[in-house]
C-alpha positions in Angstrom: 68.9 214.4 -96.8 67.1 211.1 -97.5 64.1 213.2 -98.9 66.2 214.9 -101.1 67.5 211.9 -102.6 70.6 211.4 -104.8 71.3 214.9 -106.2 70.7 216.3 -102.7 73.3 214.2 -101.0 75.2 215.2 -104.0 74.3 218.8 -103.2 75.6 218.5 -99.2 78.5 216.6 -100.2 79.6 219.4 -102.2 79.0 222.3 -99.4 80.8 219.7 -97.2 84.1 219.9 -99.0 83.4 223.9 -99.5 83.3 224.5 -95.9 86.8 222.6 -95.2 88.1 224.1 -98.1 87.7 227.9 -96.1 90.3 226.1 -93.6 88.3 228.4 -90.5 90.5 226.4 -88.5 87.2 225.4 -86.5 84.8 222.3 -86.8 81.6 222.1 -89.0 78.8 220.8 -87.7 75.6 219.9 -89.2 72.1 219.3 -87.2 69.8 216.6 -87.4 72.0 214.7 -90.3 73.0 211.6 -89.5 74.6 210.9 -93.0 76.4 214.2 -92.7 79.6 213.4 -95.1 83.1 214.0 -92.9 84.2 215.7 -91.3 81.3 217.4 -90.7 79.9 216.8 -87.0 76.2 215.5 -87.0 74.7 216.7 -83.9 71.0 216.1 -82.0 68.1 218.6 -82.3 65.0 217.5 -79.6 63.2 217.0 -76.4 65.7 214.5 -75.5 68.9 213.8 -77.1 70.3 211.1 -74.4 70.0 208.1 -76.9 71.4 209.9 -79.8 74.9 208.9 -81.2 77.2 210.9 -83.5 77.6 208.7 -87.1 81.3 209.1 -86.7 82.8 207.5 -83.4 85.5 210.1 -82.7 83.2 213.1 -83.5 81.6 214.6 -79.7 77.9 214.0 -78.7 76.4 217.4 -79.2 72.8 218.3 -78.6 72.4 221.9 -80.9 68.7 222.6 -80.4 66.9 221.4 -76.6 63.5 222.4 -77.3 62.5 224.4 -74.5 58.8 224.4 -76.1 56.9 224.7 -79.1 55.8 226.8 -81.2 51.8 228.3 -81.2 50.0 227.3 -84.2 46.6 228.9 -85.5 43.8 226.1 -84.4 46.1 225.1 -81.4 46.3 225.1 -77.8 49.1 226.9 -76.1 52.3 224.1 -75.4 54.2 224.3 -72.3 57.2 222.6 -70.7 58.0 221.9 -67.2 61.7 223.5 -65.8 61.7 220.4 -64.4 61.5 218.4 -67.5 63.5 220.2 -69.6 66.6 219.9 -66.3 66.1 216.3 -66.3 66.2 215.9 -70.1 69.7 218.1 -70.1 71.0 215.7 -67.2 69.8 212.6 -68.5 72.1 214.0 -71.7 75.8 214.5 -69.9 75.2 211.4 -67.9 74.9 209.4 -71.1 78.3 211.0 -72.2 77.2 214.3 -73.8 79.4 217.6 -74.2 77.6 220.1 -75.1 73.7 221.5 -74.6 72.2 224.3 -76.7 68.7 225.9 -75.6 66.1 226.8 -78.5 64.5 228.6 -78.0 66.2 230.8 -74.6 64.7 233.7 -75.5 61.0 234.4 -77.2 59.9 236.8 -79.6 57.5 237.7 -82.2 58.1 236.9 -86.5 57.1 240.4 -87.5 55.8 241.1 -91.1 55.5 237.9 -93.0 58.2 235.9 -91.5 56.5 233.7 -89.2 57.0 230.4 -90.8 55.3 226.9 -91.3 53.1 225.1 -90.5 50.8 228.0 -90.2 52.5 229.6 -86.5 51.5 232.6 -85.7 53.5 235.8 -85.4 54.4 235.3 -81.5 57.3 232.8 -81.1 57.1 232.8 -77.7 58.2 229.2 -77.6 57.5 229.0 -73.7 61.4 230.0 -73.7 62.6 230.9 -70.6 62.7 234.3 -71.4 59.6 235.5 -72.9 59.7 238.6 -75.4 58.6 241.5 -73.2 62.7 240.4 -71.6 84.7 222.3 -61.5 87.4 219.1 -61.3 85.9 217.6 -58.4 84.5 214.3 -58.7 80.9 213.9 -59.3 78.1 211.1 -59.4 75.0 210.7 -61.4 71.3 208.8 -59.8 69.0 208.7 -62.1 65.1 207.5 -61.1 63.4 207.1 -64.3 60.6 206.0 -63.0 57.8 207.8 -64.2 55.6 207.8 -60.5 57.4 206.1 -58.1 59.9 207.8 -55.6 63.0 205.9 -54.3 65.6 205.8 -52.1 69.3 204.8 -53.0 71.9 203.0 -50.5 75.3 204.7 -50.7 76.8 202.4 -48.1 78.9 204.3 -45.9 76.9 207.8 -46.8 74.1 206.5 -45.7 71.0 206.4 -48.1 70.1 208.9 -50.5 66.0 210.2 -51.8 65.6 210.4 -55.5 62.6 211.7 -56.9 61.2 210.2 -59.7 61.5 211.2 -63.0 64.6 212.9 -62.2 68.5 213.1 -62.0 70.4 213.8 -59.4 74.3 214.9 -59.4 76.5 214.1 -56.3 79.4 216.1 -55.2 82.2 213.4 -54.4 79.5 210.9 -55.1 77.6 211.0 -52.0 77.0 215.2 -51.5 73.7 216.2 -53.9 74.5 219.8 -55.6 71.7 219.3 -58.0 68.8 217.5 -58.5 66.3 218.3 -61.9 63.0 218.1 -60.0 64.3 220.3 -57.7 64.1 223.7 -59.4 65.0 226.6 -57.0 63.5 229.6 -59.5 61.0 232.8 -59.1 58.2 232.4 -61.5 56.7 235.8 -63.1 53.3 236.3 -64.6 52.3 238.5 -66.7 49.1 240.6 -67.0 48.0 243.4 -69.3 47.4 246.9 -67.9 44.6 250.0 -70.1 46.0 252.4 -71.9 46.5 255.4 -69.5 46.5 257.9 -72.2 43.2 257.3 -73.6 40.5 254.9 -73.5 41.6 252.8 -77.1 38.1 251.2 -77.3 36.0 254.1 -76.9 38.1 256.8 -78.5 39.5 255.0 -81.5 38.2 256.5 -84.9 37.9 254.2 -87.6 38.0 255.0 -91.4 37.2 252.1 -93.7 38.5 251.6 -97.5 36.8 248.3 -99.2 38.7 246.5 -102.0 37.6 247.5 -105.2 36.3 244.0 -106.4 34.1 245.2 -109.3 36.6 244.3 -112.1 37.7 241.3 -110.2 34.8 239.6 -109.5 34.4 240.2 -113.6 37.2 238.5 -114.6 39.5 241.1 -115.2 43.0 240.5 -113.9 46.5 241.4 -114.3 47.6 238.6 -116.3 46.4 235.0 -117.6 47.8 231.6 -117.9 46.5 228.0 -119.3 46.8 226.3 -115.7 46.4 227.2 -112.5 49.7 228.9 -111.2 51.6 228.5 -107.4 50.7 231.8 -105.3 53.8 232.1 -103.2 55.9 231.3 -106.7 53.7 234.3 -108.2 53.4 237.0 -105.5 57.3 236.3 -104.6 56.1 235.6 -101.3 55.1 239.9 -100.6 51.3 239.1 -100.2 48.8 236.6 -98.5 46.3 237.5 -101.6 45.9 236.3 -104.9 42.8 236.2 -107.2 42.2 232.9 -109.5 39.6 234.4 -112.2 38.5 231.9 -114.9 35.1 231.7 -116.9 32.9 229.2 -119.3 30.1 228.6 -120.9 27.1 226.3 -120.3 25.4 225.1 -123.8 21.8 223.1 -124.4 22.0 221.0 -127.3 19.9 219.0 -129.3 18.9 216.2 -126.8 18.2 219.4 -124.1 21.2 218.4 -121.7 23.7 221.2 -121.1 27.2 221.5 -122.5 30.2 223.3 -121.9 32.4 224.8 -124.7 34.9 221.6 -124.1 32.0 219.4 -125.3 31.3 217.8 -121.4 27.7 216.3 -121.2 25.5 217.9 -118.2 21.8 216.5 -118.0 19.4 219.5 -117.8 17.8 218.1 -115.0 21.2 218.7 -112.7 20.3 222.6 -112.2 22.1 222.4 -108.6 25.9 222.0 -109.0 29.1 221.1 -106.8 32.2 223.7 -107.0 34.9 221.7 -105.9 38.4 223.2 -105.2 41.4 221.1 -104.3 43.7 224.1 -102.0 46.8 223.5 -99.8 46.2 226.7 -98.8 44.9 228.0 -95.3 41.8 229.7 -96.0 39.2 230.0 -99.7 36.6 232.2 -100.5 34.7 231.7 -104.0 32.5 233.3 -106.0 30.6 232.7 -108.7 29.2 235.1 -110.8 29.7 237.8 -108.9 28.4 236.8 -105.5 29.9 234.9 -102.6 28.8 231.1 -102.9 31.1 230.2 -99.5 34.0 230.7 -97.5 36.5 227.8 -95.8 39.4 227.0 -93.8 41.1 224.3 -92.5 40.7 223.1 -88.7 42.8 221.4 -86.1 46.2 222.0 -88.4 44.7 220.3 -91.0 45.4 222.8 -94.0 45.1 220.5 -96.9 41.3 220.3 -97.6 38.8 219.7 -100.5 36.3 222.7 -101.2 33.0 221.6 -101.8 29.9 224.3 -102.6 26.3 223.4 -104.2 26.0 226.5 -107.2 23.1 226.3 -109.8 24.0 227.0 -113.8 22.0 228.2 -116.1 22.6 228.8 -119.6 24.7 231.5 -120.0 28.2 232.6 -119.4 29.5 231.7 -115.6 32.6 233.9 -113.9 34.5 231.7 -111.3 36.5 234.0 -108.8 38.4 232.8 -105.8 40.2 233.6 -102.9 38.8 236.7 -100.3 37.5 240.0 -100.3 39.2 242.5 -97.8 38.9 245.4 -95.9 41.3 248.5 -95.0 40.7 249.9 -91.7 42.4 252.8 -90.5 42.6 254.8 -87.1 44.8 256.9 -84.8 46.4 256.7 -81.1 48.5 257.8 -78.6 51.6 255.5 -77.1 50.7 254.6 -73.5 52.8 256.2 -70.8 55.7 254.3 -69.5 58.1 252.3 -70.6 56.4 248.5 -70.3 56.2 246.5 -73.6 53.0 247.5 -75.6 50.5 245.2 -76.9 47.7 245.5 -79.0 44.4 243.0 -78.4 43.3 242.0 -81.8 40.6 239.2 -79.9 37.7 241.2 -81.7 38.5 241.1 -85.4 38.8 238.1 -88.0 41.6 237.6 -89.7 44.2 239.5 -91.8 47.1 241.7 -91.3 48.3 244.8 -89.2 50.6 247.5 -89.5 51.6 250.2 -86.9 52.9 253.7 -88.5 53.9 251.6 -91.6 55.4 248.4 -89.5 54.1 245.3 -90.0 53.0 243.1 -87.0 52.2 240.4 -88.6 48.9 238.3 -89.4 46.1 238.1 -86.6 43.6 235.2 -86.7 41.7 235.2 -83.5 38.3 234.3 -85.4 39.9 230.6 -85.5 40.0 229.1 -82.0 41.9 225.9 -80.4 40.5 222.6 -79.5 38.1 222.6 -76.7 39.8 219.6 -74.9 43.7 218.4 -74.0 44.4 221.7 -71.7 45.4 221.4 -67.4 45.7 223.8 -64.9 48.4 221.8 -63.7 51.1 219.9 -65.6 53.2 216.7 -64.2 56.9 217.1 -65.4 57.4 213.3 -64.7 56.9 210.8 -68.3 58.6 211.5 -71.3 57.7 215.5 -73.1 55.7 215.8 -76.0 54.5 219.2 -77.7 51.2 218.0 -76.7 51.6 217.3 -73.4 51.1 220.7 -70.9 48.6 222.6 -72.9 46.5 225.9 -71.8 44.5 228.7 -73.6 42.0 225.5 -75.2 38.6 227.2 -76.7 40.2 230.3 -77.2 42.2 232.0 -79.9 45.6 231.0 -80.9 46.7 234.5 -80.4 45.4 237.2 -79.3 48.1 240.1 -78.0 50.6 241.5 -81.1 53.6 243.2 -79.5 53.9 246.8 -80.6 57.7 247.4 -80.2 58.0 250.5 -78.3 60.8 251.9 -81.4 57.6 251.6 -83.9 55.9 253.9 -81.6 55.9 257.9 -82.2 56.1 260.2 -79.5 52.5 262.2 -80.3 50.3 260.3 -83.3 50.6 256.6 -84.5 48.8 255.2 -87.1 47.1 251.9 -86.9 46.0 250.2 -89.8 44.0 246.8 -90.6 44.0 244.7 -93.0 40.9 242.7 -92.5 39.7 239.7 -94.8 36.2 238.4 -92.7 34.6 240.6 -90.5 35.3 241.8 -87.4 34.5 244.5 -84.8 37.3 247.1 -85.0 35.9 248.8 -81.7 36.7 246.7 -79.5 41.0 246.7 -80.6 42.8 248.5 -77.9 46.1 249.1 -77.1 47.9 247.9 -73.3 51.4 247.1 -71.5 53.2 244.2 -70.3 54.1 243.9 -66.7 54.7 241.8 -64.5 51.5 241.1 -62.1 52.4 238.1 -59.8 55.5 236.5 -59.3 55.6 233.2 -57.5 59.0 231.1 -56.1 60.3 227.9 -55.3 62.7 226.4 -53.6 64.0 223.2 -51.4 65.5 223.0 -48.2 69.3 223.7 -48.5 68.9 226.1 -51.0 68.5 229.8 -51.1 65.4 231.6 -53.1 66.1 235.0 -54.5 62.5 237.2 -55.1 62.8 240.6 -56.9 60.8 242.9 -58.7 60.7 244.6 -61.8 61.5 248.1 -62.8 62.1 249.4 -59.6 58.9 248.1 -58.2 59.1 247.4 -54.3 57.9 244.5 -52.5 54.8 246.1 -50.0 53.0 242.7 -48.8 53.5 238.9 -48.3 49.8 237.0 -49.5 51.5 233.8 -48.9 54.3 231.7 -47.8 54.8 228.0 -46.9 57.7 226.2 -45.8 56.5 222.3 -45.1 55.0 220.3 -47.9 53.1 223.2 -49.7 50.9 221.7 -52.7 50.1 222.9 -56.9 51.5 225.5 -58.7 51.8 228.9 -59.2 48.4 230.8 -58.9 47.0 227.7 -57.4 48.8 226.9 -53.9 47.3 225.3 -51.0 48.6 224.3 -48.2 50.1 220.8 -47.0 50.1 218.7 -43.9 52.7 220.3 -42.3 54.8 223.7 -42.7 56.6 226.1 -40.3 54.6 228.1 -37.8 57.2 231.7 -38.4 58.1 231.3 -42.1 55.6 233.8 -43.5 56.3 236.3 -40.2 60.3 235.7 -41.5 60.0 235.9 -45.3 57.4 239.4 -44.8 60.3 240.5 -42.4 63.0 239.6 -45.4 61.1 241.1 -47.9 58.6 244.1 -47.7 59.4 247.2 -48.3 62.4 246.0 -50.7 63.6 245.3 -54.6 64.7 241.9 -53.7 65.1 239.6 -51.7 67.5 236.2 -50.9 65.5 233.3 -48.5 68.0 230.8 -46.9 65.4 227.9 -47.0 66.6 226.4 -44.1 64.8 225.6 -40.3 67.1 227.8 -38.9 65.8 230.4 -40.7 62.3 229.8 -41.3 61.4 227.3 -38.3 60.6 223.8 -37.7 58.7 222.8 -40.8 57.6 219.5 -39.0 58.0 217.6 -41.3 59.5 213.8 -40.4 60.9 210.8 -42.8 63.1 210.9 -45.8 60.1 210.9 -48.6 58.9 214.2 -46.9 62.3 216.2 -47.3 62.0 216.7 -51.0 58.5 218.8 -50.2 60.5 221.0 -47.7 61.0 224.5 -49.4 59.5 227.8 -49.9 56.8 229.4 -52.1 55.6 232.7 -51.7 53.8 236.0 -54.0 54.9 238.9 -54.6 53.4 242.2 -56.9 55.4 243.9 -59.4 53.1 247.0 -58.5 52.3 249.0 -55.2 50.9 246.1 -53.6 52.2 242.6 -53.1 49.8 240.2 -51.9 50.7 236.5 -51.4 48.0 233.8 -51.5 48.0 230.3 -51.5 51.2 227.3 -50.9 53.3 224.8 -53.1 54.8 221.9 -52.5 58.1 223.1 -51.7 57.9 227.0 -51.1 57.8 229.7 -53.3 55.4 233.2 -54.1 52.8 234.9 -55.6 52.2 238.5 -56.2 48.8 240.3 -57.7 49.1 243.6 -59.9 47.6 247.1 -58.6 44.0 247.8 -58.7 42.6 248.2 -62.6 45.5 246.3 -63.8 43.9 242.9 -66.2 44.7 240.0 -63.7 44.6 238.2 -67.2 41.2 236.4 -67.5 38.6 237.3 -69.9 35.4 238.0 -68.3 34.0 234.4 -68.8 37.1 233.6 -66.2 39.3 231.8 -69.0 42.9 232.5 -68.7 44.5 235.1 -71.3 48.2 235.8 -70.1 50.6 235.6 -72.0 52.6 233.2 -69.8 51.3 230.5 -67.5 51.5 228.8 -64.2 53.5 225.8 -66.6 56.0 228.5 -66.9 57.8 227.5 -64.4 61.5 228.6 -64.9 
C-alpha cells in the first residue's frame, strides 16, 4: 500500500471496515500487506515464508501463495523448482510456528485470448505446478540441516543417532522415528512428448489463404480520429487489441539563410540531410515508417521493454508522414482434429509473432521469433541453497513458447478453422497440429518407502529399461549408475510391473535384495528409480541416486528434441514432483 500512498491506505482502510461490516462470520485476510488495518489477517506470499511474521500478534502465521515456480516470460528461459526445495521450504514454515500452506500455482494452465498478464508472460502459465495443464495427535520432532552442502548426523541419545541431509527437514514420529524427510521425495516423474497428427500430415496438407492489412490510407495519415498529444494505447483500445496506429505529419521549410525549418519555426542546418527518429515506447515491440516506407522495426530484449527507438531518416523539403506501430498479416487455413482423446497442441516455432484463433477462439499471442538467453540453463538442478526464479532454468536459446494448447471443446468434429494473425514474417508451412502424452515416466524413492508407477489412459507397462536400488546417480532422463546397488531389483521390479497399469515397489532389501551398501551417509542414496512408457513399449534406461524409472514413447512419437538435439518438452527432468 506504501506505493499507493495516503489516499490508497485511505482506500483499504475503507474496504477493511466494508468487509466486517458483511458480518460473514469468517476472517478476512489480506496477502502480502503488512499494514493491513484490523482485523484483517496479513498473510505471506513467496518461496519461503519461514521468517515472515503477522503485524498483529494474535493474528495466525499464514503462508497464502508458496510459489511452486514462475511464470515464462517472452526473452526468458524456462524456471523450474526442485520437489525437494519447495518440501523443505513448506517444513522449514510449520517448524517456525506456521498454520497454514497454500500452493500457487498447483495446477498449470494456459491465459487464453488476451489475459495473460504482466510483465510480458506468455499465454502458457504452466508455472512448473505440479500438475501441468494437459492434467495426527502424536508427538512429533523437527531436524533441520540448513546447511547448504554438508550432510550431518544428529545424536538422539538413547535412539541412537540420526542422518540428516543437508538442505533439508526432517520430521520425527515421537521425536526419534523419521516419517518424513524434504529431500527425500518418494514421487513418479512424467514427461511429456508430442505425438503427428494421425489424421493428416498438418505441414504438408495445410492450405493457406493470406489477407494483408490494408495500410494504404494509413501509411497516409488517414485515421479514425486525432488528438494534440500522443494518447495511452491500452486507455484507447479498452484493452480489445495489441494494435494501434500513431499517424502524425510536418513540414520541412528552407529559409533565407538556406537551413531548413519546420512549421514550429525549429532551425535545421541544410547540411544535416541524414536524420535521427527517435521514439521513447514502453511498449513491447515498434515498427515506423516514414513516408510511406518502413525505416525499422524494434523490440525490447532480456525483459527489458522500456527502450529508446533510434532510426537514421533523410528529409528533404517537402511534406513528411510519420506512421508507427506494425503492419500485419491474416492467415487462414483448415484441419482436421487428431484422433484420440490426448490434449492437442499446435507448434507455432515457425512463425513471428502475433495472435491465433482456432474456429473463432483465441489462443492467445505467439512470439517464438524472440528467443531466451543463451546462458544460465542445467541439465541438472541442486535443490540445496536458497530458490530463486532464476535458479533451475532449461529451454535457453530457444523460444519462450512454442506449443499453444488447443482445448479439445474448441475443436469440431469434421472442419476447424485456423487463423493467424501474423505481425513479422513467418513460414506458415511449417505450423502443425499434435497431442500430449505422456512419453517417459521416471520414479523415486528411499529405502522404507513404497514407490507407486502407473500409466496413463489405460496404457500398460510392457518393459523395464532400468532399475537401481543402491546409490543410483542424476535425474530423470539422465541416470547412471552408482557404486553399489542390488543384484535382483530390476529382475523384481520387471516381475512387479510388466504387463500392468500400475504398480506399488516396497523399497526395501527384502524385497529388492542386498543393495550393499554400508555406513550411515550411504542409506539416504538407498532407493529405487526406474522407466516406464505410457505407450506399447516401456523401456527403462539409466539409474538415480535413490531409485526410480524411466519410460520412452512408441515408435514415431517426438521424444521431444528438435533436430539440433535441444530439449522442447513441455515439462523437464527439474519437474520432479
Amino acid at each position: 500500500m506504501n506505493v499507493m500512498g495516503s489516499a490508497g491506505k485511505a482506500y483499504i482502510q475503507w474496504c477493511a471496515e466494508m468487509a466486517t461490516d458483511l458480518n460473514v462470520g469468517v476472517p478476512w485476510i489480506m496477502c502480502q500487506q503488512n499494514d493491513a488495518p484490523q482485523p484483517m489477517i496479513n498473510t505471506c506470499n513467496g518461496f519461503d515464508c519461514d521468517t515472515f511474521k503477522p503485524n498483529n500478534p494474535n493474528s495466525p502465521k499464514m503462508w497464502t501463495e508458496n510459489w511452486t515456480g514462475w511464470f515464462k516470460a517472452w526473452g526468458n528461459p524456462d524456471p523450474h523448482r526442485t520437489a525437494e526445495d519447495l518440501s523443505y521450504a513448506v517444513a522449514k514454515f510449520f517448524q517456525a510456528g506456521g498454520v497454514l500452506q497454500n500452493y500457487y500455482m498447483y495446477h498449470g494452465g494456459t491465459n487464453f485470448g488476451r489475459t495473460s498478464g504482466g510483465p510480458y508472460i506468455t499465454s502458457s502459465y504452466d508455472y512448473d505446478a505440479p500438475l501441468d495443464e494437459y492434467a495426527g495427535n502424536a508427538s512429533v520432532c523437527f531436524i533441520a540441516n540448513n546447511n547448504k552442502t554438508n550432510d550431518q548426523t544428529v545424536e538422539l541419545q538413547d535412539d541412537g543417532k540420526f542422518f540428516a541431509p543437508a538442505w533439508s527437514i526432517s520430521i520425527l514420529e515421537g521425536c526419534n522415528k523419521e516419517i518424513y524427510n524434504t529431500a527425500k521425495v518418494n514421487t513418479q516423474t512424467s514427461v511429456i512428448v508430442k505425438k503427428p497428427n494421425q489424421v493428416e500430415n498438418n505441414s504438408q496438407q495445410l492450405s493457406w489463404s493470406w489477407r494483408p492489412e490494408p495500410l494504404k490510407d494509413t501509411l497516409a495519415g488517414v485515421g479514425s480520429f486525432s488528438a494534440t498529444k500522443l494518447i495511452e494505447q491500452k486507455e484507447t483500445t479498452a484493452d480489445v487489441s495489441d494494435y494501434l496506429w500513431y499517424m502524425t505529419r510536418f513540414q520541412v521549410k528552407y529559409n533565407k539563410k538556406g537551413n531548413m525549418s519546420n512549421t514550429k519555426g525549429i532551425t535545421i542546418p541544410a547540411t544535416l540531410n541524414s536524420m535521427i527518429l527517435r521514439v521513447n515506447t514502453t511498449g513491447q515491440v515498434l515498427h515506423a515508417y516514414v513516408n510511406k516506407k518502413l525505416v525499422r522495426s524494434k523490440w525490447g530484449t532480456n525483459g527489458k521493454y522500456r527502450f529508446v527507438f533510434e532510426a537514421p531518416i533523410t528529409l528533404k523539403k517537402s511534406k513528411h508522414q510519420i506512421t508507427l506501430l506494425s503492419a500485419t498479416v491474416g492467415l487462414k487455413t483448415t484441419f482436421k482434429a487428431p484422433l484420440g482423446r490426448d490434449p492437442v497442441v499446435v507448434d507455432m516455432q515457425s512463425m513471428g509473432k502475433g495472435h491465433t484463433w482456432v474456429n473463432g477462439h483465441s489462443i492467445g499471442r505467439f512470439w517464438p521469433s524472440i528467443l531466451s538467453k543463451q546462458d544460465g540453463c542445467s541439465a541438472t538442478c541442486d535443490y540445496r541453497g536458497q530458490y530463486g526464479s532464476d535458479k533451475c532454468s532449461s529451454n535457453c536459446g530457444s523460444p519462450s513458447q512454442r506449443w499453444y494448447h488447443v482445448p479439445r471443446s474448441f475443436l469440431n468434429d469434421g472442419v476447424n478453422t485456423l487463423v493467424l494473425f501474423e505481425e513479422i514474417g513467418g513460414n506458415p508451412s511449417q505450423v502443425n497440429f499434435q497431442t500430449v502424452t505422456v512419453g517417459k515416466a521416471c520414479g523415486n524413492a528411499y529405502k522404507g518407502s513404497t514407490l507407486e508407477l502407473s500409466c496413463q489412459g489405460g496404457q500398460k507397462i510392457s518393459a523395464i529399461e532400468f532399475a537401481s536400488f543402491g546409490d543410483p546417480k542424476g535425474s530423470c532422463g539422465f541416470f547412471e549408475k552408482g557404486t553399489s546397488e542390488s543384484d535382483t531389483g530390476l529382475s523384481t521390479i520387471q516381475k512387479a510391473c510388466v504387463g500392468k497399469e500400475s504398480c506399488a515397489i516396497n523399497v526395501s532389501e527384502a524385497t529388492l535384495g542386498s543393495s550393499k551398501c554400508s555406513g550411515i551417509v550411504t542409506k539416504r542414496f538407498q532407493g529405487l528409480q526406474l522407466a516406464q512408457s505410457a505407450s506399447s513399449r516401456l523401456n527403462f534406461t539409466q539409474p538415480r541416486k535413490d531409485g526410480g524409472f524411466y519410460m520412452k514413447s512408441d515408435p514415431g512419437a517426438s521424444d521431444g528434441r528438435d533436430e539440433s538435439g535441444a530439449p522442447t518438452t513441455t515439462r523437464t527432468d527439474a519437474d520432479e514432483r
